[in-house]
C-alpha positions as CSV (number, residue, x, y, z in Angstrom):
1,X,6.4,25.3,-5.1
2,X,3.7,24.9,-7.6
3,X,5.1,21.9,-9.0
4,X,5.1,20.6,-5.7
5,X,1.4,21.5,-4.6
6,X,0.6,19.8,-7.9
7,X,2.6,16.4,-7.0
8,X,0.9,16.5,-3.4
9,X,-2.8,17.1,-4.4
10,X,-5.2,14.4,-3.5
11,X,-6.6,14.7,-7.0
12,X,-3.3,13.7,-8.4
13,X,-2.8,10.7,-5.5
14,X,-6.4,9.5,-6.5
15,X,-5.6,9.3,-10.5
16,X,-2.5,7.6,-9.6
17,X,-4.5,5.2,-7.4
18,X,-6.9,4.5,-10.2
19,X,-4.1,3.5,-13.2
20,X,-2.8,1.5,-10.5
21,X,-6.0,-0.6,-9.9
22,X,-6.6,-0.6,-13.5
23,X,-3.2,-2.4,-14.7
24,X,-3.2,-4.6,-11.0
25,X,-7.1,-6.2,-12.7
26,X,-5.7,-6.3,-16.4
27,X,-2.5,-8.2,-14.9
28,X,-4.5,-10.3,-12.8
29,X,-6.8,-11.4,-15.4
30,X,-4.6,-12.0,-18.1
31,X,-3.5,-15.5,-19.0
32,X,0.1,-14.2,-20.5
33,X,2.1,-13.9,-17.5
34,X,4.8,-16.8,-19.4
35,X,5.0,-17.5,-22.9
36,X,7.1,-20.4,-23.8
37,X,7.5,-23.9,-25.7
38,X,6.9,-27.8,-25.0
39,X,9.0,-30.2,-26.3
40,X,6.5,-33.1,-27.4
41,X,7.0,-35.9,-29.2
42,X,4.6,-36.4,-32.8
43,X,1.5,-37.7,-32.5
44,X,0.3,-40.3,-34.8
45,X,-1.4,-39.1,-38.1
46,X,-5.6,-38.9,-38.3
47,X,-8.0,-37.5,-40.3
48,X,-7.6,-34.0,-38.7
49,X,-3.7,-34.0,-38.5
50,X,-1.9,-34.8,-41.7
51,X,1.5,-32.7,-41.1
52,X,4.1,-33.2,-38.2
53,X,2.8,-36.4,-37.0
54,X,4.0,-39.9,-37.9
55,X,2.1,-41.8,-40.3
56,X,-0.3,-44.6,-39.1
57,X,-1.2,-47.4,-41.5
58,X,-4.9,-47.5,-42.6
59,X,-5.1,-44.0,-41.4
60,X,-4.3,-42.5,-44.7
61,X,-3.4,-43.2,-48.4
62,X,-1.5,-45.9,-48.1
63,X,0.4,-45.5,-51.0
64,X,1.6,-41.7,-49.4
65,X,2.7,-43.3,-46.2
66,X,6.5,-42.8,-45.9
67,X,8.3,-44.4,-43.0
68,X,11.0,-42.7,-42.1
69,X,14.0,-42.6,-39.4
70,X,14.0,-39.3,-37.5
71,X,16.3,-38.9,-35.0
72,X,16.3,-36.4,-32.4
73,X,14.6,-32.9,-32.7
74,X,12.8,-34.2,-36.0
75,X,11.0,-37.1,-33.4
76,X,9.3,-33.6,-31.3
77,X,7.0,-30.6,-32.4
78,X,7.2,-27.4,-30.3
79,X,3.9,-26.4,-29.5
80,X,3.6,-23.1,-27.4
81,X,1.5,-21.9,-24.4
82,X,1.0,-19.0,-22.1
83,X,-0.2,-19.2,-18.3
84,X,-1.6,-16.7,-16.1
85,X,-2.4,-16.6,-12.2
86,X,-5.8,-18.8,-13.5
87,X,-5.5,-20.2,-16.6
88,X,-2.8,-21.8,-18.9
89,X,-3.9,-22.7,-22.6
90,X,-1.5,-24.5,-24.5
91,X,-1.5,-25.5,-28.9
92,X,-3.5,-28.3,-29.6
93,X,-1.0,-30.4,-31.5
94,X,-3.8,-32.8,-32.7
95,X,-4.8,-31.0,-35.4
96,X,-3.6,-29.1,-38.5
97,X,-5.5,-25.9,-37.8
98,X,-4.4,-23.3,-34.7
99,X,-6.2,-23.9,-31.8
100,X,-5.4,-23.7,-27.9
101,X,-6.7,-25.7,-25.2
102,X,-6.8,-24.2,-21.9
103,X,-7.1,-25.5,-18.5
104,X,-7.1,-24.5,-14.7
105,X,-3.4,-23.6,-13.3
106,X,-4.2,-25.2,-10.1
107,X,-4.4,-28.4,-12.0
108,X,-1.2,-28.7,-12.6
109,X,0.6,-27.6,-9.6
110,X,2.3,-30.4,-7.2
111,X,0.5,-31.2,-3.9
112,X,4.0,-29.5,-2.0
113,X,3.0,-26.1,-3.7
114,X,-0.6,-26.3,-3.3
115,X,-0.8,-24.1,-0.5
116,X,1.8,-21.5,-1.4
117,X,-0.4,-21.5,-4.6
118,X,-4.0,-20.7,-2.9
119,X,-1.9,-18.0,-0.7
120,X,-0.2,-16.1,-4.2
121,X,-3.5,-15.7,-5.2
122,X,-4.8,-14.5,-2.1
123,X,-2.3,-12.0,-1.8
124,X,-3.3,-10.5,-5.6
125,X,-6.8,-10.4,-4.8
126,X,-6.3,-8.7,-1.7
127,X,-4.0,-6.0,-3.4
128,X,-6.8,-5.3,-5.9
129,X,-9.2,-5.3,-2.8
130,X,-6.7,-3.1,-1.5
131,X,-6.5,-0.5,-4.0
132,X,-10.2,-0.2,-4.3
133,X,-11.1,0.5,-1.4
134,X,-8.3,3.2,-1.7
135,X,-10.0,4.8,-4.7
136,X,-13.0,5.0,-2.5
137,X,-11.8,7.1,0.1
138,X,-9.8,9.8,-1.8
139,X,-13.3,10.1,-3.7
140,X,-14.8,10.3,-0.1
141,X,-11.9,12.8,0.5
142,X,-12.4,14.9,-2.7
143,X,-16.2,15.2,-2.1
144,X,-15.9,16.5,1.2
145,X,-13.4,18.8,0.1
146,X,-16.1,20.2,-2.6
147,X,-19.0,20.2,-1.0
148,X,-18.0,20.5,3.3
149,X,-15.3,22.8,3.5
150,X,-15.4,22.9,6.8
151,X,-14.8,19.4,7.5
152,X,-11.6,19.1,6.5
153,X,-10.2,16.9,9.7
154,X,-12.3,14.1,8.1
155,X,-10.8,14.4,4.6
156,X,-7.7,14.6,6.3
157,X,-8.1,11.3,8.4
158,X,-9.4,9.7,4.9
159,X,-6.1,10.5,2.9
160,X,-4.6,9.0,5.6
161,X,-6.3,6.2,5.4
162,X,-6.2,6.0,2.1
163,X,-2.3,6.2,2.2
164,X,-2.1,3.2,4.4
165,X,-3.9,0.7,2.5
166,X,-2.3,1.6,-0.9
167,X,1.1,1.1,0.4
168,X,0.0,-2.1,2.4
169,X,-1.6,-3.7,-1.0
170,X,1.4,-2.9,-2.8
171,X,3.4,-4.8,-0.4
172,X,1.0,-8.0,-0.7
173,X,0.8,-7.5,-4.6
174,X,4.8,-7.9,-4.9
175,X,4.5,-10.8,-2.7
176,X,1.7,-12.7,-4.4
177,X,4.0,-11.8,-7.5
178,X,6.7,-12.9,-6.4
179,X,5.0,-16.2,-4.8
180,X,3.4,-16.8,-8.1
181,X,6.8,-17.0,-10.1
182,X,8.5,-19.1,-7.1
183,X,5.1,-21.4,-7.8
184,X,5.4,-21.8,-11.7
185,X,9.0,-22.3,-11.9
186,X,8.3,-25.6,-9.3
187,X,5.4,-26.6,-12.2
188,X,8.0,-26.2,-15.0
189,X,10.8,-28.6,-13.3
190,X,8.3,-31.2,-11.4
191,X,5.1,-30.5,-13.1
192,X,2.8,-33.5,-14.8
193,X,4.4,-35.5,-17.8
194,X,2.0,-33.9,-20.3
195,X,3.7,-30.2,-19.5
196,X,7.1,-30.2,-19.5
197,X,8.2,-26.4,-20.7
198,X,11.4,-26.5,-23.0
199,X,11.7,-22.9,-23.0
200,X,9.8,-19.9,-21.1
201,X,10.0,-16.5,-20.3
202,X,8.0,-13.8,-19.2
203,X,5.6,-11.9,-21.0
204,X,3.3,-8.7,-21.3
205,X,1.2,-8.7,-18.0
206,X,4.2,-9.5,-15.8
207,X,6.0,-6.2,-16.7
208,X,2.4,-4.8,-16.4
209,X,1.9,-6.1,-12.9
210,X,5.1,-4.7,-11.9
211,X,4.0,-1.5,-13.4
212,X,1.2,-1.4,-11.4
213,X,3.0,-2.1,-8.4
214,X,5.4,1.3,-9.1
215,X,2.4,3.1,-9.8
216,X,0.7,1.9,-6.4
217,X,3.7,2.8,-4.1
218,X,3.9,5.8,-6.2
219,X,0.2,6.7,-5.2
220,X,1.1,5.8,-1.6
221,X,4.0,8.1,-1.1
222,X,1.7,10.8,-2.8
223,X,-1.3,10.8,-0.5
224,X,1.1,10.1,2.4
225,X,3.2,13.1,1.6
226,X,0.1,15.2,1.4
227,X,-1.5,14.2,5.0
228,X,1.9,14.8,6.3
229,X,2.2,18.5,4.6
230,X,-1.5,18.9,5.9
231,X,-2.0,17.6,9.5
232,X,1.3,16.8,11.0
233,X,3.7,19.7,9.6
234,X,0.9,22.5,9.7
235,X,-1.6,20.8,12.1
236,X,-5.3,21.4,11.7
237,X,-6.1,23.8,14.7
238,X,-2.8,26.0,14.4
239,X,-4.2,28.9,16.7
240,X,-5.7,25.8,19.7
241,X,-4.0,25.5,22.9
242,X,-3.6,21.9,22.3
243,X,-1.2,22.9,19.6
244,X,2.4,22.0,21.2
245,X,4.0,25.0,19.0
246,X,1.6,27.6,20.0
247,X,3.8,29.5,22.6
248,X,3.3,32.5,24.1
249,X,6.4,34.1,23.8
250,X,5.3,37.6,25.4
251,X,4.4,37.2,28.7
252,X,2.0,39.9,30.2
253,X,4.5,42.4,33.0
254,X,4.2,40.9,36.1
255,X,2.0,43.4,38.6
256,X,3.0,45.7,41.2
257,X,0.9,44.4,44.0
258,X,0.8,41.0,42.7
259,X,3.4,40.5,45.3
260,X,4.0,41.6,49.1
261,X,6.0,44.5,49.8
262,X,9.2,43.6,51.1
263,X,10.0,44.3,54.7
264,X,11.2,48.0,55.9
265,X,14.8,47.7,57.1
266,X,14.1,48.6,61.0
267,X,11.7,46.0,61.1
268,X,12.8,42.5,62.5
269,X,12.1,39.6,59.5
270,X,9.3,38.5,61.7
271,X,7.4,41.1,61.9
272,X,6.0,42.1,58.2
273,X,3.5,45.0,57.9
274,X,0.2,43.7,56.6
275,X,-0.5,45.2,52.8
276,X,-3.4,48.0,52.9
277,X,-5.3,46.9,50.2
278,X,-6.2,43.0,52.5
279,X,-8.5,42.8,54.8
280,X,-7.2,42.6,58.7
281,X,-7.5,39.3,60.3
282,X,-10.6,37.6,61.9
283,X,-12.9,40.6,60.7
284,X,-10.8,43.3,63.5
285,X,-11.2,46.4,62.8
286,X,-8.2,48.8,61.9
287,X,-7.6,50.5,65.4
288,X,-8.3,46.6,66.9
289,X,-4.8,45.3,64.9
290,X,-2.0,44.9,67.4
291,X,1.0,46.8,66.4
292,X,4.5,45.8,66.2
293,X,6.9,47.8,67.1
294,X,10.9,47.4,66.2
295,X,14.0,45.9,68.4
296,X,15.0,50.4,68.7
297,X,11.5,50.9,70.7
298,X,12.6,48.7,73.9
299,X,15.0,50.6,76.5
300,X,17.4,48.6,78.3
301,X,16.2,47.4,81.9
């Protein structure tokens, strides 16, 4: 039971909450979603770039320039690259030290996947939005729990708040994901001439992203389970006559002149004697009442 308290504490829902936003911003900001390789053909020789490129005359020492027939993969270089939800910086092949040139991801998708682009990263911004704005209220939650005891209905209505939009951002953050992935694998196969990936695959903040997402519906279920154990299994107001479980299962003994006597046996069911403890009718006095008498007080004509 203790372990379970512990797994249903806001405190723990909250930390969980955090590490998810954390790894959701480092995913979404990385640039190394795919790693992978071009297939380019050499570039002609300068003064920067004396090795895998083909010789130009004039360029160089001309008595170092060999021609030579190369003939398939020796005609390419492999340069490699990495792309993110913003940026993708690929080698610069144009010169003999390592260097990357990056530019916008946005530039290279097709006009058909523009808008299924602009929406992917909608979707991850929103499920960082999401998540912080999570954060926020079990620290709202957490606070009042510290310092307002008795105001625990609000805390309660903050976790559940709080449980709502965690689970709803992870839900958008697996589908910007996967809208992201459906968006690159249309720039690898009809993307521009000058990036045509040979090889790709994912890398570090794509299994960190989907990390993030575990850890957020983790969070969810967590602060869900505990407004659930809180409000709606135990209720706030146990002992209110709004609660719908708060029966009364001993009833109070009815009372003995709570009802009318029944009538005597000589008495016609008409005629019913009129209690002692009411008052007579139309303010009469006791000696003004008319009196009935029974069917055995009439002689036969």
């Amino acid at each position: 039971m203790a372990f379970l308290q512990q797994i249903r504490s806001p405190r723990l829902s909250l930390i969980q909450t955090v590490v998810s936003l954390l790894l959701g911003t480092l995913a979404l900001t990385s640039p190394y979603w795919c790693v992978g390789k071009q297939k380019v053909p050499k570039p002609l020789c300068s003064p920067v770039k004396h090795s895998n490129c083909i010789p130009v005359p004039g360029v160089s020492n001309s008595s170092s320039i060999q021609f030579s027939w190369e003939t398939g993969d020796d005609r390419f270089v492999f340069p490699s690259f990495h792309t993110g939800l913003f940026l993708i910086c690929e080698e610069n092949i144009y010169i003999d030290e390592w260097e990357e040139k990056c530019r916008d991801f946005y530039s290279l998708t097709p006009e058909s996947e523009t808008a299924m682009m602009w929406l992917s990263l909608s979707l991850e911004l929103l499920y960082v939005g999401l998540l912080a704005v999570s954060c926020v209220l079990l620290l709202l939650q957490l606070a009042i729990h510290a310092w307002r005891p008795s105001t625990q209905r609000w805390g309660q209505l903050l976790n559940a708040f709080a449980a709502v939009f965690t689970v709803l951002g992870g839900l958008l953050g697996m589908v910007g994901h996967m809208m992201y992935m459906q968006v690159f694998q249309t720039i690898a196969s009809m993307g521009p001439e000058d990036f045509k990936p040979h090889s790709f695959g994912y890398s570090w903040a794509f299994y960190v992203a989907w990390l993030a997402f575990t850890v957020c519906m983790s969070a969810g279920v967590s602060t869900l389970n505990n407004y659930t154990k809180k409000v709606l299994m135990v209720g706030p107001r146990l002992g209110s006559s709004l609660n719908p479980w708060n029966l009364n299962l001993k009833a109070p003994p009815p009372q003995a002149d709570s009802f009318p006597s029944p009538p005597s046996p000589h008495l016609t069911p008409y005629c019913v004697p009129l209690p002692s403890h009411q008052t007579p009718l139309n303010g009469l006095q006791e000696d003004q009442v008319p009196q009935f008498r029974s069917e055995n007080d009439y002689s036969p004509l």
